[in-house]
N, C-alpha and C positions, 0 to 999 in steps of 0.2 A: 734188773731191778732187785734191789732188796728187800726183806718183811720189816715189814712196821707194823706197828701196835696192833692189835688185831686181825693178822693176818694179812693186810691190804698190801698189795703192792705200790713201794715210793720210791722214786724216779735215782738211780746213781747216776746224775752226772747229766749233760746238755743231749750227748747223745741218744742216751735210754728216752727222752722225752717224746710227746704222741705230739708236739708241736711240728708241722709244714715251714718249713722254712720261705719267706716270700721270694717272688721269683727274682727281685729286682738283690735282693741280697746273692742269689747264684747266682747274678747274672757280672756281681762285682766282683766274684771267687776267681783266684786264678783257672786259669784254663785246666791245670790238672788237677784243679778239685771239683771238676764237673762230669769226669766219665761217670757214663750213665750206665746201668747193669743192663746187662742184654741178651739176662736170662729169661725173659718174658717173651723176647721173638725166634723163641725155638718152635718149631711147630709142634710138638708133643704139649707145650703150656701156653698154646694160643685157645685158652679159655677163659670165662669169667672166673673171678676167685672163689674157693671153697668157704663153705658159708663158717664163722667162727667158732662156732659152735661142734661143728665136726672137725675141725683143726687139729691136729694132735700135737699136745703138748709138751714140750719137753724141761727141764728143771733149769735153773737156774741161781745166784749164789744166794744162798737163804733157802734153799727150796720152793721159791716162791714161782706161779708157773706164769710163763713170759708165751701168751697164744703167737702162731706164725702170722696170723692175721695184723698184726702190731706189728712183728718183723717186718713181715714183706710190706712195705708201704712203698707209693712211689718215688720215685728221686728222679726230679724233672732236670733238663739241660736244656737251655736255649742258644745255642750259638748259631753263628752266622759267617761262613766266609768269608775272610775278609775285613770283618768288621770287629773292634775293637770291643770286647762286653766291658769292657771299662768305659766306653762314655757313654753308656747305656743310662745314664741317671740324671739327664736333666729336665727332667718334666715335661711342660709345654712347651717350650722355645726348643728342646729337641723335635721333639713329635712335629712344628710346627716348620722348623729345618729342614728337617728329612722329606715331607709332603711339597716343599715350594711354596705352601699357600699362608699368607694371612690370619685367615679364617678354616678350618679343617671344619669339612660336610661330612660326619660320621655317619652309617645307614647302620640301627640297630635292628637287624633280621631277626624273628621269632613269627612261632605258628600261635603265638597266644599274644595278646595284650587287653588290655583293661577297653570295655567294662568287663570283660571274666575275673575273676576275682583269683588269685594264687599268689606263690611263692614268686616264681619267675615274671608273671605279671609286675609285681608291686617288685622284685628288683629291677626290672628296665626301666620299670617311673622312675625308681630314684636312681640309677646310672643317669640317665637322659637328662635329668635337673642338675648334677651334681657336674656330669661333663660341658652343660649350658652354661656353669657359673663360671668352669675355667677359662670360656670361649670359644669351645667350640661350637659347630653348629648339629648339635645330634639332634635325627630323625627316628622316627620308627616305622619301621616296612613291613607288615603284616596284612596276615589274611584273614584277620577276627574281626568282624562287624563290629563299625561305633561311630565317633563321633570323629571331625577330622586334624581335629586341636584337642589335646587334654590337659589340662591344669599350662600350657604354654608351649606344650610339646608338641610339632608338627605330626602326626601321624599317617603316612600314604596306605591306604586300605587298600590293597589289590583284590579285585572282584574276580573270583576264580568260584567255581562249585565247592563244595565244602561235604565231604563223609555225613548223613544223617545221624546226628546222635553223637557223635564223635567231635566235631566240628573242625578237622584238619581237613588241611587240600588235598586231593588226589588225583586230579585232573593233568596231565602230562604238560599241556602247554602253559601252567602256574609257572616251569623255568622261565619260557620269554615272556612272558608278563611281569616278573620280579626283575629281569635282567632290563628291560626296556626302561620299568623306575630309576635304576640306580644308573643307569647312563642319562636320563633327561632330567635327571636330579642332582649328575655332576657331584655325584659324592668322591671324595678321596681315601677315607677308607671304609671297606667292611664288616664290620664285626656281629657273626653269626651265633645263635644264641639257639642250642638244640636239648630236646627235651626227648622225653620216650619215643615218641613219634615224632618227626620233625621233619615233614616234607620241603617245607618251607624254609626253615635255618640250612638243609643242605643245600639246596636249590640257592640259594644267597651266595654260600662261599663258592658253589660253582660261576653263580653269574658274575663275582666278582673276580676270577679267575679269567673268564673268556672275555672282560673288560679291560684288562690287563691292571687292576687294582690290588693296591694291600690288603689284605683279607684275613679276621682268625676265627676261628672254630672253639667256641665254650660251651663243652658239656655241663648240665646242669642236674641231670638223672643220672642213678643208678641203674647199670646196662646188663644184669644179670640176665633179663631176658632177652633185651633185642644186642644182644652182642654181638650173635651172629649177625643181625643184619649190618651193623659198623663194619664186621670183617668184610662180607658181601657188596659195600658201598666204597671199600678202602682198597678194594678187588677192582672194582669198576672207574672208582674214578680218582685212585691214587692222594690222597690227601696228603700222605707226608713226600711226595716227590713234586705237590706243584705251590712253593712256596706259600701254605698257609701255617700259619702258629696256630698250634693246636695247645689248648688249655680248659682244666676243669676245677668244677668250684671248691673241690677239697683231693688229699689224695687218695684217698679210696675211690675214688671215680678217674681220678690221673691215673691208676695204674691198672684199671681196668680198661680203659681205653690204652693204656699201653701195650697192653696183652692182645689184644686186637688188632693193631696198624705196625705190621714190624719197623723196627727202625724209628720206631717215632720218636719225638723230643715232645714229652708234655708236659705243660709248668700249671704250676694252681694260679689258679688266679679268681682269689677267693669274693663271696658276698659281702657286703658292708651294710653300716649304719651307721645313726646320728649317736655319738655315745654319749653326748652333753643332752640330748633328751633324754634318753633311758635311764640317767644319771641324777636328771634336774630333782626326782622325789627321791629321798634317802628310803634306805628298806627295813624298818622300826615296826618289826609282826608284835603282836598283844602276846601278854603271855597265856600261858593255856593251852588252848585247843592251838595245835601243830594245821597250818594249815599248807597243802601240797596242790601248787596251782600247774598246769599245762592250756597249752595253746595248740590243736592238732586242726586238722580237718578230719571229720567224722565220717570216716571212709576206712573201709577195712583194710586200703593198705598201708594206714595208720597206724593201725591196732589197737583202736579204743575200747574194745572190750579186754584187749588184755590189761589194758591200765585199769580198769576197773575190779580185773580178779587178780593183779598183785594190789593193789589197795587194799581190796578185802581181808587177802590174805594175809599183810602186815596188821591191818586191825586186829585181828584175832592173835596174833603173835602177841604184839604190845598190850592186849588185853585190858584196854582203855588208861592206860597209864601210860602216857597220856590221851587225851581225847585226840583225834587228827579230822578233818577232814579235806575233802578234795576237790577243789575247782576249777572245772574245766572249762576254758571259753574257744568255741570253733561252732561249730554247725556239720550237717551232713547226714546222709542217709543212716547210718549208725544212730545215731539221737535216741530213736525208739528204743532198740535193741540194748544201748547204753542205762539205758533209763528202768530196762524191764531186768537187766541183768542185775543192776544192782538193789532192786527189792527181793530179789530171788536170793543173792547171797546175806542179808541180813545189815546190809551198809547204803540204803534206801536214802536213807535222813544225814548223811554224812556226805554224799556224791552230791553236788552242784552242778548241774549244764548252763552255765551263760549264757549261751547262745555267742553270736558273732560279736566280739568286740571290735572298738576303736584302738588306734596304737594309745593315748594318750588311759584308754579305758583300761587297757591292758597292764600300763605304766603303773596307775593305779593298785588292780590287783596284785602285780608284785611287790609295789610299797609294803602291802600288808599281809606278806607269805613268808613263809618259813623256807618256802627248797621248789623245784621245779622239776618236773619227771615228764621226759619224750620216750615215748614207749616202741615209737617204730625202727625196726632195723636196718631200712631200707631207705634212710633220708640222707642225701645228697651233700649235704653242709646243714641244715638243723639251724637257722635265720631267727625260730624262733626260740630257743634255745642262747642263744649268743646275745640275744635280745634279755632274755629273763640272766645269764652271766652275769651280763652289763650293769645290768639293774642292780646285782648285786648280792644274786639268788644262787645259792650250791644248785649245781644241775646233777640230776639222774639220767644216764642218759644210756643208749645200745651200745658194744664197744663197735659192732660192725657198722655204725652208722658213720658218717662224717663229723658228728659232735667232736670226736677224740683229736680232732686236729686244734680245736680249743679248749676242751675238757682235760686235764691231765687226772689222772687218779689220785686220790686223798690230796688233791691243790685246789682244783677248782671244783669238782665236784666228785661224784663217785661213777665209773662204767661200769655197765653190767656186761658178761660172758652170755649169759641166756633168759629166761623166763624165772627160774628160781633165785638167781640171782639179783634180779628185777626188785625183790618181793625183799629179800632181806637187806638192800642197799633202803631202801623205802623205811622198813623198819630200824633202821640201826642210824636214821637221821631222825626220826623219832626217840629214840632212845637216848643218842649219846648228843645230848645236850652244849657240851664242850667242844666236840669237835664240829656238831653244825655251825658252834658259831664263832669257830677257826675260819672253816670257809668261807660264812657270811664275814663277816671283817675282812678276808682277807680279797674276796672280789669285790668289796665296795672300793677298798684303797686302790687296787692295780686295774688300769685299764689296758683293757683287749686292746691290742694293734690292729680295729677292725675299723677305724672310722672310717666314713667316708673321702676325705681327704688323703687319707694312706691310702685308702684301694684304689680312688680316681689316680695315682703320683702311678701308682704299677699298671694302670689301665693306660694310662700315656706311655709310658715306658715299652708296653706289650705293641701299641700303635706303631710306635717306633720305629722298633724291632720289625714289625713285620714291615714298614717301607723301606728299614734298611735289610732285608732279607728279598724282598722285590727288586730294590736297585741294582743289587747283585745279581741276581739270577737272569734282569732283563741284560749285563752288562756279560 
């Protein structure tokens, strides 16, 4: 990267970019532009990554500092034996080829679904809808209490005990009880959906393994802490040696799972959304008071109190010129703490809590924001974030989060390296007038390659892959 105007680093060249390349474009690269680095499965760096912030820097031309946490990002490779990654791209009628069938019975494995309310919840609804309309027939296999159809989506609820408090399975025989669904359900393929704990998404791709089915593995969390358990489960029950495609929803999570399963092949295979709704309200803020909206859950692995004291702390920088305020819509045990922290710091009457919004309520307040600020480090791919993009909104975002796979620096919005950085990226889109609304223009015209019809084209293609990575291995 070189320096730009104030210091910021801006992007030389396609290569320097924080952009993930989608899988189905490596998957059309010749064969030797797919070796994959395979300095992560040494055992000396079969850890999770060092957090960015203690990265050590080193210079680059301009002086400008280029963190290793940006270098080292993952580089997925998906090949197959055999098999041509060049006709890897025809959609349905591949997927639908490879499987034999007419109609493909997809089982979408996870230990959470709706009515709980989250990130990975509300992405399997909308996978589930999105792969209905192409034809297929997706289901949802879980262990979360509810109803047994939601919004049209079949749902099989497996009645297993459930952790108090926790609400995950941990009862040993929850394998053959998920294994018994997915054979009297005659699904064709697998696709398991794992989160922190995920007794249940592993238990899937196993069942689907001892059924003899296509099967893939999409992490969805950050593994900093249970990494060792992925090493421990990859100890036990081999994931990259029993034909499943292993994929996660950005590459900071691809290659943290890669530092974990040696030898593995992991491709992103990112979250999506509607970008013609996000898009339907143009984003026309009043002038004046600068107003900085977020969408978190109000949970301290969020970090909503720290959004609250870099807030503060840009207030007092910009010194009411201009006015800003800050509106947050989520909910969560934080609320109070949020609420008390910010009359303590002097930015009382400036903080807004929403409470839980609608997408459409959401869509709304970004019509009428200036920038968009996710304050936690540890988010996965960042849905809502790509959401407020979309809309049209400069995002502020962690650099160690997964935003940076859509966030580029001074393009789409600004990343922060830490806490103090936070604080003056906050302030200086307050400030610099011109260049907020470089980037506001400039995500209202370009849309993200995140829609859902792009993700569903690589979800099929992933399907694929993995019956043509089965046909082989049974062959």
């Amino acid at each position: 990267m070189a320096a730009g105007r104030g210091g910021e680093p801006q992007p030389r060249g396609p290569q320097r970019d924080l952009q993930q390349c989608a899988v189905r474009d490596l998957l059309r690269r010749p064969a030797g532009k797919l070796a994959v680095r395979r300095a992560e499965n040494q055992p000396h760096l079969r850890r999770a990554p060092r957090s960015p912030r203690r990265a050590p820097p080193h210079s680059v031309g301009g002086g400008a500092l280029h963190l290793r946490a940006v270098r080292d990002r993952a580089r997925p490779q998906l090949r197959v034996p055999g098999i041509s990654a060049h006709g890897l791209g025809r959609g349905t009628q591949r997927t639908l080829s490879l499987l034999g069938r007419a109609r493909v019975r997809v089982a979408l494995v996870c230990d959470w679904f709706l009515p709980r309310q989250g990130g990975i919840e509300l992405h399997l609804r909308d996978l589930a809808v999105t792969l209905r309309e192409a034809g297929l027939d997706a289901r949802i296999v879980t262990t979360t209490r509810g109803d047994p159809v939601v919004e049209g989506i079949p749902v099989h609820r497996v009645h297993t005990p459930l952790m108090p408090g926790a609400g995950f399975a941990f009862w040993p025989g929850a394998l053959g009880e998920i294994e018994r669904v997915i054979r009297e359900e005659e699904f064709n393929v697998v696709h398991a959906h794992a989160s922190v704990v995920s007794p249940v998404a592993f238990a899937g791709a196993l069942a689907a393994r001892r059924a003899g089915l296509p099967s893939l593995l999409t992490f969805h969390s950050m593994l900093h802490r249970s990494s060792f358990f992925l090493g421990a489960s990859e100890a036990l029950f081999a994931w990259n040696q029993g034909g499943i495609v292993l994929s996660a929803v950005s590459s900071v999570v691809a290659e943290q799972v890669a530092r974990w399963i040696p030898g593995a092949s992991v491709g992103v295979l990112p979250n999506g959304l509607d970008t013609r709704f996000w898009r339907a309200r143009p984003n026309e803020p009043a002038n004046g008071e600068i107003v900085f909206a977020s969408a978190i859950r109000l949970s301290r692995k969020k970090r909503p109190l720290r959004l609250v004291r870099a807030f503060a702390d840009a207030v007092r920088f910009v010194a009411g010129a201009p006015a800003m305020r800050l509106v947050v819509a989520g909910s969560g045990p934080e609320a109070v703490p949020m609420r008390r922290l910010a009359d303590e710091l002097g930015v009382g009457a400036r903080v807004e809590l929403a409470g839980q919004l609608s997408r459409r309520a959401l869509r709304d307040l970004y019509a009428r924001s200036h920038a968009f600020v996710l304050p936690s480090e540890r988010e996965s791919f960042g849905i809502a974030a790509l959401e407020a993009r979309t809309a049209g909104l400069p995002v502020i975002a962690m650099l160690a989060s997964g935003v940076r796979d859509f966030v580029r620096q001074g393009i789409d919005g600004l990343l922060a390296r830490d806490d103090a950085e936070l604080t003056r990226h906050i302030s200086r889109l307050a400030l610099d007038a011109p260049f907020r609304e470089y980037v506001r223009h400039r995500n209202a015209s370009v849309v993200p390659p995140y829609d859902w019809r792009d993700v569903r084209a690589t979800h099929l293609e992933l399907y694929a892959l993995a019956a043509a990575r089965h046909t082989t291995a049974r062959g």
